[in-house]
N, C-alpha and C positions, 0 to 999 in steps of 0.2 A: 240194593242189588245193581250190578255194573250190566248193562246191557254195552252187550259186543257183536259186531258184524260180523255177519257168517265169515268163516274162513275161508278167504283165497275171493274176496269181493275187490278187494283192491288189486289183487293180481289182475284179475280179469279187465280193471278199470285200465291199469296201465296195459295191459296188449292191447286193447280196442284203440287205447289215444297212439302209440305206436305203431299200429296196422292204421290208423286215420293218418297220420301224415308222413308212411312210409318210412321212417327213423327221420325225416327232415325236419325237425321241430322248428317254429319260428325262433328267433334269437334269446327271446326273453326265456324260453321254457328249455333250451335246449342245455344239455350236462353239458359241455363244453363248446362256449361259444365264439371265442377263437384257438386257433391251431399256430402259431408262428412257427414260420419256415426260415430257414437261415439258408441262403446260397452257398457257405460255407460257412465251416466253424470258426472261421476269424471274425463273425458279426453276433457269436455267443454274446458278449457282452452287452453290445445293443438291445437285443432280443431279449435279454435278463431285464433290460432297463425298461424297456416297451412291456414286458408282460410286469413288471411289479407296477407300473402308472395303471394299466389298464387293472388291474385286482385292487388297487385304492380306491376304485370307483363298482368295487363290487364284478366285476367282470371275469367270467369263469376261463381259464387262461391253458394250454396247454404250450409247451414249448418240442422242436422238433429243431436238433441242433448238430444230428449225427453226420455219418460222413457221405450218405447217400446223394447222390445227384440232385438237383431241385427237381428235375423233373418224375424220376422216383417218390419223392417227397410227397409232391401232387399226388399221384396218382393213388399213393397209399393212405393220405388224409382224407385224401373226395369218398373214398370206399368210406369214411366213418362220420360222414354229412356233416362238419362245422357250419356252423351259419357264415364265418370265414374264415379266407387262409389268408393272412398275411405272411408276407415276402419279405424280406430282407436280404439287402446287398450294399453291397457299398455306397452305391445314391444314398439308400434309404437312411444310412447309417450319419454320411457325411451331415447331412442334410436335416436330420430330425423328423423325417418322413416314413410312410411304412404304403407299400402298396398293394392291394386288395385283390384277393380271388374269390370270387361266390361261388352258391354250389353249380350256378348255370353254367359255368365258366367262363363268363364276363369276369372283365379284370380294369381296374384303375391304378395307376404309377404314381407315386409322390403326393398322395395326402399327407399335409402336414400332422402330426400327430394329436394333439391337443385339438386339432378338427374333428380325426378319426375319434376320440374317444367323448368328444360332445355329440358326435354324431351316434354314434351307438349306445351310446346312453341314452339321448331321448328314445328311438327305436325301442328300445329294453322297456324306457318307465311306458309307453306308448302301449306297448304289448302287439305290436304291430304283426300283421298275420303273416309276412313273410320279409326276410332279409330285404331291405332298398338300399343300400347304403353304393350299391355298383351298379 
């Protein structure tokens, strides 16, 4: 005989951990842990090439490539708590860099990439109880 957990035991487990840290999961736990922002659609491709490095290493990616303003972009990723926003523009693009917004709204410009994604990868295997990487 299969013994089963009462029904709706795991619902209840995920609202408690949901209501414990507000939707702001630390990086390792969170459904989407970054959000990449394009200053404009001419750095789509960049952005294509940042979020496929960063999903080779396991990193849940979402991309944000429409025609909306950055600063609309912001405001409508922050509402859905990333651990981050990366930016994308033309530096970031020229350069191999990607620059960083938390959810506090501290921000850092021109990490090299291949830093950023040794960097939030250890963070990730770490399990570290909130986003440092800004």
């Amino acid at each position: 005989m299969i013994h089963r957990a009462p029904f709706g035991s795991m619902e209840r487990f995920c609202g408690v951990l949901i209501e414990h840290f507000a939707g702001r999961f630390p990086t390792w736990l969170s459904p989407t842990q970054c959000h990449i922002l394009t200053i404009s659609q001419k750095h789509t491709e960049y952005a294509n090439l940042v979020a496929e490095k960063l999903r080779e290493f396991g990193i849940r990616v979402e991309i944000d490539d429409g025609d909306d303003t950055i600063g609309k972009k912001i405001r409508t990723h922050r509402k859905l708590h990333p651990a981050y926003m990366v930016i994308l523009g033309d530096g970031e693009a020229e350069n191999n860099t990607v620059s960083l917004r938390a959810r506090s709204g501290e921000q850092v410009a021109d990490i090299a990439l291949d830093e950023f994604i040794t960097n939030i990868t250890a963070e990730i295997s770490e399990k570290s109880s909130q986003p440092n990487l800004v």
